[in-house]
C-alpha positions in Angstrom: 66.5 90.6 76.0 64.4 88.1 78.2 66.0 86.9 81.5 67.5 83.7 81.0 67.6 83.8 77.2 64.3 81.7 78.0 61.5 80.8 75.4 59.1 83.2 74.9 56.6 80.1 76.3 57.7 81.5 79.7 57.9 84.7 79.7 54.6 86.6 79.1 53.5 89.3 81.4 50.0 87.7 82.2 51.3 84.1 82.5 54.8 84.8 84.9 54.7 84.5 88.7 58.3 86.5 88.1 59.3 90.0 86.9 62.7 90.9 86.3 63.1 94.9 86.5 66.5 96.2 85.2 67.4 99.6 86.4 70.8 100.7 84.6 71.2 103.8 86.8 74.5 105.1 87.7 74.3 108.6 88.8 75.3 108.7 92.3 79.0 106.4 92.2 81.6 107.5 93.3 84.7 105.5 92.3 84.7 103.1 89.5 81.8 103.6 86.8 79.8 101.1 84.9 77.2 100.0 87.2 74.5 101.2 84.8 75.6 98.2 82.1 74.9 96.0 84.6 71.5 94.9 84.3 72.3 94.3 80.7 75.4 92.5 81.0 73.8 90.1 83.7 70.9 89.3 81.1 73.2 88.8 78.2 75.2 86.2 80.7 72.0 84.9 81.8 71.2 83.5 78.6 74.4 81.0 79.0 73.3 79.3 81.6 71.8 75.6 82.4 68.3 76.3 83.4 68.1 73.4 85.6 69.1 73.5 89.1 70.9 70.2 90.8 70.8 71.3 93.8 66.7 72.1 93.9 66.4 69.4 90.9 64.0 72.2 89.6 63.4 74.3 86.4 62.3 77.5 88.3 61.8 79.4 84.8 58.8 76.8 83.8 56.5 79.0 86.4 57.0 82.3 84.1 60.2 84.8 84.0 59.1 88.1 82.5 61.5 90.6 81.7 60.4 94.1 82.1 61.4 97.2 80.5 63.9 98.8 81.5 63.4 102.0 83.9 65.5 104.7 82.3 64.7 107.5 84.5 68.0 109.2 85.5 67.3 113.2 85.8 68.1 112.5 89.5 68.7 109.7 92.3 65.0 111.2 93.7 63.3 110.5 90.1 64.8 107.5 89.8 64.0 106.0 92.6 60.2 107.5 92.5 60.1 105.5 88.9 61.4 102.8 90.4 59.1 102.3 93.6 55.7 103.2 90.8 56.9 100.5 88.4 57.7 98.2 91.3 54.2 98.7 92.7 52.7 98.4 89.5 54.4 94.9 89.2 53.4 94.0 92.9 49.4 95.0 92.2 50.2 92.2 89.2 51.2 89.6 92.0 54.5 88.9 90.6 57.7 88.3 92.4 60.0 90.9 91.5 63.7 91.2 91.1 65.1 95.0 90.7 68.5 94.4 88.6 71.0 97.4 89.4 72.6 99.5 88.2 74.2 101.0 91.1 73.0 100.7 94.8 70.5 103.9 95.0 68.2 101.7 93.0 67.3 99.5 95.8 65.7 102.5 97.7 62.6 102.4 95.5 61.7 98.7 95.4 62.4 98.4 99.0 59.6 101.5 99.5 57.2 99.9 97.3 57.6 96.2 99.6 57.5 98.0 102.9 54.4 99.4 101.5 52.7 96.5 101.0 53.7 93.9 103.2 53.8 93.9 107.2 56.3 92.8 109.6 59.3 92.9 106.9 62.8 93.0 107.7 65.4 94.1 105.2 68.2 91.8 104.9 71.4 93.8 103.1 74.0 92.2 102.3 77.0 94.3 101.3 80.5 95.7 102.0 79.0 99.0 103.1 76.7 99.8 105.8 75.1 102.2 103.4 73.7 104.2 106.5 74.5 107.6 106.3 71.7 110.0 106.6 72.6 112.2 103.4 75.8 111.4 100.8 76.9 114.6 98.2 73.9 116.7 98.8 70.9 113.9 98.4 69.3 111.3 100.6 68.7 109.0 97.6 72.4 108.9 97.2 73.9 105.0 97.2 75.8 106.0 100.5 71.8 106.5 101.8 70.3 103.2 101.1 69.8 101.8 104.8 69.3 104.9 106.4 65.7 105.3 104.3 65.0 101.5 104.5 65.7 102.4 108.3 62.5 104.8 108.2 60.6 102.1 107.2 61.6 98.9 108.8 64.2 96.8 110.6 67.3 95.8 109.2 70.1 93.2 109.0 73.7 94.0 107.8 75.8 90.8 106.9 79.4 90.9 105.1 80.0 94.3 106.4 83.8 95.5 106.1 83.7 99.3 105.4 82.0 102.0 106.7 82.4 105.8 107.9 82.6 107.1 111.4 79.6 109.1 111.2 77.6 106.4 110.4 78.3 104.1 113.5 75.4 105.7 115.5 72.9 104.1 112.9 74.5 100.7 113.6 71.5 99.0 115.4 73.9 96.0 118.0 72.9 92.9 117.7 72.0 93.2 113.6 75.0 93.6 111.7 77.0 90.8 110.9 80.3 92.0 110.2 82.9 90.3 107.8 86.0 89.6 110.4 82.9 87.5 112.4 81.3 85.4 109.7 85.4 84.1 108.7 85.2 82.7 112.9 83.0 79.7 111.6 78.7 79.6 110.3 76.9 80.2 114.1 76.2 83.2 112.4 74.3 82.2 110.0 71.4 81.3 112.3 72.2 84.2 114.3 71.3 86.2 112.2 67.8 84.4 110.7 66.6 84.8 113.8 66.6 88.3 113.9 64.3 88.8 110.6 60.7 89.0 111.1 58.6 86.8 108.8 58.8 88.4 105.9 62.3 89.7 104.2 63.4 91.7 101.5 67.1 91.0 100.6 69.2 93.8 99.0 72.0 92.3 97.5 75.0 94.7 96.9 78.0 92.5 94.8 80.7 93.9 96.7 79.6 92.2 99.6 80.9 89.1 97.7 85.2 88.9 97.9 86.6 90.2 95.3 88.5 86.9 94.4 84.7 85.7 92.6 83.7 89.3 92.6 86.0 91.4 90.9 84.0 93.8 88.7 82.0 95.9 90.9 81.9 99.2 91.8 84.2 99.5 94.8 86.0 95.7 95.2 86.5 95.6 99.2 88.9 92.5 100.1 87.7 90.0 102.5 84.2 89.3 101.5 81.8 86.5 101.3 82.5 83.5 99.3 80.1 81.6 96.8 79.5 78.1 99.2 78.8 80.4 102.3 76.7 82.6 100.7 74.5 80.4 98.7 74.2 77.9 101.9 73.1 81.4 103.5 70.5 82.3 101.6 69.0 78.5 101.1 68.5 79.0 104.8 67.1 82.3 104.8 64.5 81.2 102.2 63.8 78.2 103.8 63.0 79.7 107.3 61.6 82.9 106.4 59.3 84.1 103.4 61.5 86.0 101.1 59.0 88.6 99.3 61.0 90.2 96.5 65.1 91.2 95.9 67.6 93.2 94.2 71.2 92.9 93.0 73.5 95.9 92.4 76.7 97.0 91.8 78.2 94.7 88.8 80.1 97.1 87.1 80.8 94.5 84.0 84.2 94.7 82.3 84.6 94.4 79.1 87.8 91.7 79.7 86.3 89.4 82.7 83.0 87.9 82.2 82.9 85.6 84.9 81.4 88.3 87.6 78.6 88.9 85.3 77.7 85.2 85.1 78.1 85.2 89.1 75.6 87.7 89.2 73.1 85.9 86.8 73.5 82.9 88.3 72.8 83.9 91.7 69.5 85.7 91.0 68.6 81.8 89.3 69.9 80.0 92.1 67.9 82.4 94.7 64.7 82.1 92.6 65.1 78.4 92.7 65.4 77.9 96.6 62.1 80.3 96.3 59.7 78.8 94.1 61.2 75.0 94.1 58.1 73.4 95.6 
């Protein structure tokens, strides 16, 4: 199923700038289930979309979306995320822009080791309900509890939309570059704020339930008070815009079989980031 439900005109392997990568992975949750149907439920919602973009007044697809095979390595979080970051890599060597689809958070470790890899001076922009920092989770470091304290070994980090977290992990909170939820409601200084702590070159790790649960609802663990749609997208325009955005993932859709409209969020998104991206 091709990202987009685009023409097959577009989506080649030798002739797309972009590679879509789903990952339906799910080994390490630990409330609500699902998260591994979501990289197929966000490409079967993907295909109902307009593919133009008012906003951009582009058609980002036009420059190549390939969909990749799935990775379906799931022995272990530490497999997983070693076939992740060698399929990421290979994708990278291939010079195309490439967007990990979770599948549950853990995912994200592996793609963000194959871009701190090969790119300098890279911040990792999360945004997310959780801080995600804690140093091991149920017995493994490549737990989805873990994913900032390993992006931590290899670069900087922003935290925006943060609203949950564990005592033990406040010692990893670096002051200064986490942007917690109860701030961002006080008005959008923050915004800038915190654009001008990432280095040139960012890698954003997108968790859903950093999004409110009022557009959000089907996600792994739905924590009230989150970032709206407006904000968010005004966000990451700016982000892109100011800063060169290198690759991304989005996690934690944990589709139900009832409400749609989070998957078509998530689909949507990923579009509407790729067009702020590529629109020139």
């Amino acid at each position: 199923m091709n990202y987009g439900g685009i023409d097959n005109n577009y989506t080649s392997f030798e002739e797309s700038a972009i590679a879509v990568l789903p990952v339906p992975y799910d080994g390490t949750s630990t409330w609500i289930k699902g998260a591994d149907k979501g990289p197929e439920a966000i490409l079967e919602a993907s295909a109902n979309m307009e593919l133009y973009d008012i906003e951009t007044d582009s058609e980002v697809y036009k420059i190549g979306i390939y969909t990749a095979d799935p990775v379906t390595e799931n022995r272990s979080p530490e497999k997983m995320s070693e076939a992740v970051y060698k399929e990421v890599s290979r994708l990278l060597n291939h010079d195309k822009f490439v967007v990990t689809l979770g599948g549950e958070h853990s995912i994200s470790i592996g793609a963000i080791q194959a871009h701190a890899k090969r790119i300098e001076n890279l911040t990792v922009l999360q945004i997310d309900a959780h801080t995600d920092l804690r140093p091991e989770y149920e017995g493994s470091k490549y737990n989805h509890a873990c994913v900032m304290a390993r992006a931590r070994e290899l670069c900087p980090y922003v935290q925006v939309g943060i609203r949950s977290m564990d005592v033990i992990e406040k010692p990893y909170v670096v002051p200064g570059m986490i942007f917690y939820a109860e701030d961002i409601r006080k008005g959008n200084k923050w915004m800038q704020e915190a654009i001008a702590k990432l280095s040139e070159n960012v890698y954003l790790t997108f968790d859903l339930d950093g999004l409110d649960p009022s557009i959000m609802p089907s996600t792994g663990t739905p924590e009230p008070g989150g970032l709206l749609w407006n904000e968010t997208i005004q966000f990451l325009q700016q982000v892109v815009a100011r800063k060169n955005l290198v690759g991304f993932d989005v996690v934690e859709l944990c589709p139900n079989p009832v409400e749609k409209s989070s998957n078509f969020l998530a689909s949507k998104l990923i579009y509407k980031i790729l067009s702020y991206k590529f629109k020139q």
